[in-house]
N, C-alpha and C positions, 0 to 999 in steps of 0.2 A: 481321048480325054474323058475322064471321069464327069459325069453328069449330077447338078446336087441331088442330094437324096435321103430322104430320111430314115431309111433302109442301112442303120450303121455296119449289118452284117454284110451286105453285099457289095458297101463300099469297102469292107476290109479286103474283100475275095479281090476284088479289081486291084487292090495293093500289092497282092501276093502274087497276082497275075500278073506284075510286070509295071502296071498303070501307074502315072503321078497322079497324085494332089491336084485337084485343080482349084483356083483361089476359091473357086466357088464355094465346091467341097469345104476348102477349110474352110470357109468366113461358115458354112450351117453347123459345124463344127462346134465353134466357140457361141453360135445361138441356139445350140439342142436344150429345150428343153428342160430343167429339173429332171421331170420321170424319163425323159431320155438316158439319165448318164449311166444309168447301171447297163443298158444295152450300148450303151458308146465304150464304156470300158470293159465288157465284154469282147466286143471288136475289135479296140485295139490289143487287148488280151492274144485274140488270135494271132494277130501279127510278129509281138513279141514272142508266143510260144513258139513259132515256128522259126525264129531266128536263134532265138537264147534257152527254150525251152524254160525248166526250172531254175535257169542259175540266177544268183545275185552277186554281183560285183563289189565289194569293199572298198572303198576310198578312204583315205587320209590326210589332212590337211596339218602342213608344219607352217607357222605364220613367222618366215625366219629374219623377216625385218620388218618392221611396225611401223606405223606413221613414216614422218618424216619426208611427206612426198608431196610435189608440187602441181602434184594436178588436181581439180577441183570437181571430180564426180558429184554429182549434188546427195548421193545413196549412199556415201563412203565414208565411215567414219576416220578413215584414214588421211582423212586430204586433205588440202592446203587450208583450208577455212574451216575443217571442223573443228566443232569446239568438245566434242566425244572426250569422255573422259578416259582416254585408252594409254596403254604400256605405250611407250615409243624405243625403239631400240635399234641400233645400227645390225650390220647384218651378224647373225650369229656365230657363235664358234663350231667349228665341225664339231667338237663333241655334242654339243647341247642337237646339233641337226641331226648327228649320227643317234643319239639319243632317243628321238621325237620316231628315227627310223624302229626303233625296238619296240615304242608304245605302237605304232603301226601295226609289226608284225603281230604283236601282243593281242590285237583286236582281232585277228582275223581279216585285217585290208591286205588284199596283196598291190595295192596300187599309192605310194607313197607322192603325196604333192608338196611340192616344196616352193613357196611363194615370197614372194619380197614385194614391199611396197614401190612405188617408184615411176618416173616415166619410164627408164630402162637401163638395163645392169651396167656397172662400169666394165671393162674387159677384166680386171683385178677378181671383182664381184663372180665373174662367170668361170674364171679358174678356180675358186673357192669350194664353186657348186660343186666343180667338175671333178676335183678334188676328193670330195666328201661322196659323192655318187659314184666313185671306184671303190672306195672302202663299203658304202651299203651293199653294193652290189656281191660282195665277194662276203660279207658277212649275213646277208639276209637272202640276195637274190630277189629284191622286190622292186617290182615297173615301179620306171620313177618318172614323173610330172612334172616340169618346172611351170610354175608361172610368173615372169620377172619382167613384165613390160616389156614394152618394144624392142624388137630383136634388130640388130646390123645380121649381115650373110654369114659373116665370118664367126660369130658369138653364135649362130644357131648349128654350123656345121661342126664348132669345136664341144657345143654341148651335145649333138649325135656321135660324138668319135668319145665321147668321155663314157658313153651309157645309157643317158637321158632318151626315155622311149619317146616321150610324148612332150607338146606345147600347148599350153592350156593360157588361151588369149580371146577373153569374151565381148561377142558384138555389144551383148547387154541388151542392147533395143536396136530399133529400125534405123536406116539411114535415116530418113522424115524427121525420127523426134529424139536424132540425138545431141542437137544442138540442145532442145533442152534441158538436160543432162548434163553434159560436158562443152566447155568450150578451150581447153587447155590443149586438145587433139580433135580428130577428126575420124569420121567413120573408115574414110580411106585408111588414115593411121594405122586402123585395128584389121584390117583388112590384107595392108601393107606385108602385118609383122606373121599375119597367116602363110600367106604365101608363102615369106620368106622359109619359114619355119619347115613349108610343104617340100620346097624346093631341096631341104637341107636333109631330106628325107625322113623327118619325124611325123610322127603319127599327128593328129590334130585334135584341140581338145577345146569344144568354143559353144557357149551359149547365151543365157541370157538374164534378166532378174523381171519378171512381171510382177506387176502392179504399181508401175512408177510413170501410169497418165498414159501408158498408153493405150492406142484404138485397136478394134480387131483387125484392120487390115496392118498395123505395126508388128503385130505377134505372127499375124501370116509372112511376112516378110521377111523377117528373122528366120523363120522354118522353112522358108525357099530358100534364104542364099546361105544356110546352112546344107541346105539339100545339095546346091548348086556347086558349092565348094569340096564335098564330098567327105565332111567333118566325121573323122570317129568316134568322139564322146561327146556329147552334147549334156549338160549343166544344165537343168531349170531351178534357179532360183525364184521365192518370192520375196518381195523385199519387207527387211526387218527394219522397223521403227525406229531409230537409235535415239535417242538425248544428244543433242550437238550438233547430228549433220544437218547439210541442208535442205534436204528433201524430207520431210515428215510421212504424211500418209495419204499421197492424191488418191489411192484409187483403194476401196475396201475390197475383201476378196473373201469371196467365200470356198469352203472344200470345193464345191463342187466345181468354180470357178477355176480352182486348179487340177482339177480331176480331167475339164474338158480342157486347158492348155496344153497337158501332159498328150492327151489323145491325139489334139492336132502334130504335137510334134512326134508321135510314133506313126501317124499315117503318113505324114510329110517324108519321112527318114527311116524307113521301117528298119534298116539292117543297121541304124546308128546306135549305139551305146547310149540308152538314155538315163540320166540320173536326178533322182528329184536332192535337192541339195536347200542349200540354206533355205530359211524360213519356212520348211517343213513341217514343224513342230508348232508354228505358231499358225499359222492357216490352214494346213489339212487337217490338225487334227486329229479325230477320234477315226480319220477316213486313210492316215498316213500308208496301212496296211493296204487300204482298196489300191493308192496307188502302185503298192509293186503290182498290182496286175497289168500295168501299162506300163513304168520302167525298170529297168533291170541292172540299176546299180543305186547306191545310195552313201555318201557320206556318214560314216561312224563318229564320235564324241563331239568336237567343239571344232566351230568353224574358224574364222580368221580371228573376230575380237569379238565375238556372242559363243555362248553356250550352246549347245545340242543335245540331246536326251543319252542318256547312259549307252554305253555299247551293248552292255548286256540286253537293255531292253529294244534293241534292233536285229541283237542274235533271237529274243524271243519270237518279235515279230514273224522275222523271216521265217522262225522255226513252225511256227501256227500255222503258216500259208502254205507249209509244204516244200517251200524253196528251199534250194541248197548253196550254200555260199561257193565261190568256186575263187581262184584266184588264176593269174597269170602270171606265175611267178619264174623267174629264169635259175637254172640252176647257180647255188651260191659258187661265187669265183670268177663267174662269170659275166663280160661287161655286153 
């Protein structure tokens, strides 16, 4: 077991060596310091380099049905009680999705995510997808992501047999403080649709939104049973303000505050896919570039119902840092 230490480079070498995390390690983590974070993201720098080396991952988010949904996340502009002044729309038509597939390619994402609001798809819903994900596939060849709430067995092994590489279903927060958050489901719930998803042999795509109240041992905790689970892409959101929803702004955050969350979950998960995703722009800041030195994928133009910074100026980024975009793309025709 790794010992705490203020030594961020020798706790990276104990990562590489094989070692976990120990809460310990993470909780000094999320308390390094100010002048610590250059040498903390340093560290985790090493880690990432020797998994993912230079690459950067592209993601794409299609928001293909809006509102409309009965659960009551208190961060969601989308849910039962907000009052967000947002599009609301049933689920879309394959064109407009196959569509949203071509502004994907357009960017340089090779990883298309295709979301609906909702507790979870109707079976009608998941033929739709599965539908519209044989046609991208055969016209673009680009990993596709569903995230459609809670899966049944049968809805997630029909969406592995349509295409669909991956299931993208976020803890968000801790067991601890997800009552206060949601009360319309249950951490099991979220938990439940992982599984199911594992078992159905798609890949796993699950993270979280910090700054919504909670503690450092909540954000270690999510970073263990993502570890634990053995999650391929892991999401760090921050959460964005909206007009409407319930939750406003319990917790302020600064860069650096999400420079050192990001670290904790590349030492927790070193060989996971990390990607800094919404609220990016509004809390990192002038530091967004420091972060790719700790994760290695990042969401391109407009999230689900907020805006995000131009694709161009994420190709510059990257370009500045030396990184090179890479994709996972399957040959077109292929499902």
């Amino acid at each position: 077991m790794i010992t705490a230490t203020a030594d961020w480079n020798a706790l990276a070498d104990e990562v590489l060596a094989g070692n976990r995390l120990s809460h310990e390690d993470a909780l000094a983590v999320l308390a390094a310091p100010d002048r610590d974070v250059p040498a903390l993201v340093a560290a985790a720098y090493k880690i990432r380099e020797t998994h993912f080396g230079d690459e950067v991952q592209l993601y794409y988010l299609k928001n293909a049905k809006s509102g409309l949904c009965p659960e009551n996340c208190k961060y969601c502009s989308q849910a039962i009680d907000s009052e967000a002044p947002i599009d609301k729309y049933a689920f879309q038509t394959e064109e407009q999705v196959l569509e949203g597939a071509r502004r994907a390619a357009a960017t340089g994402a090779g990883t298309y995510c295709i979301v609906a609001s909702g507790r979870g798809p109707s079976d009608r819903e998941v033929e739709r997808v599965c539908k519209t994900v044989a046609k991208i596939k055969d016209e673009l060849g680009l990993h596709i992501c569903a995230c459609l709430g809670k899966l049944k067995a049968h809805q997630a092994a029909r969406l592995r047999e349509a295409g669909v590489n991956r299931i993208n279903h976020n803890l968000n927060t801790s067991r601890r403080h997800t009552p206060e958050v949601v009360s319309t489901h249950t951490y099991d719930d979220r938990l439940e649709t992982l599984r199911i998803a594992k078992d159905a042999g798609l890949e796993l795509c699950s993270g979280l939104i910090v700054g919504m109240g909670q503690t450092s041992d909540d954000l270690v905790d999510v970073a263990f049973e993502l570890r634990d689970l053995d999650v391929h892409s892991i999401p760090v959101n921050f959460l964005i303000p909206i007009d409407g929803a319930q939750m406003g702004v319990p917790q302020d955050l600064t860069p650096r505050d999400c420079l050192r969350a990001l670290c904790l979950f590349r030492l927790a998960n070193p060989a996971s896919e990390l990607r800094i995703a919404g609220g990016r722009e509004v809390h990192l800041r002038s530091l967004q570039a420091m972060a790719l030195y700790v994760a290695n994928s990042v969401f391109v133009s407009d999230y689900l119902t907020t805006e995000g910074q131009p694709a161009a100026e994420d190709h510059a980024m990257i370009s500045d840092l030396g990184f090179t975009v890479v994709t996972h793309e399957e040959p077109v025709g292929m499902c």
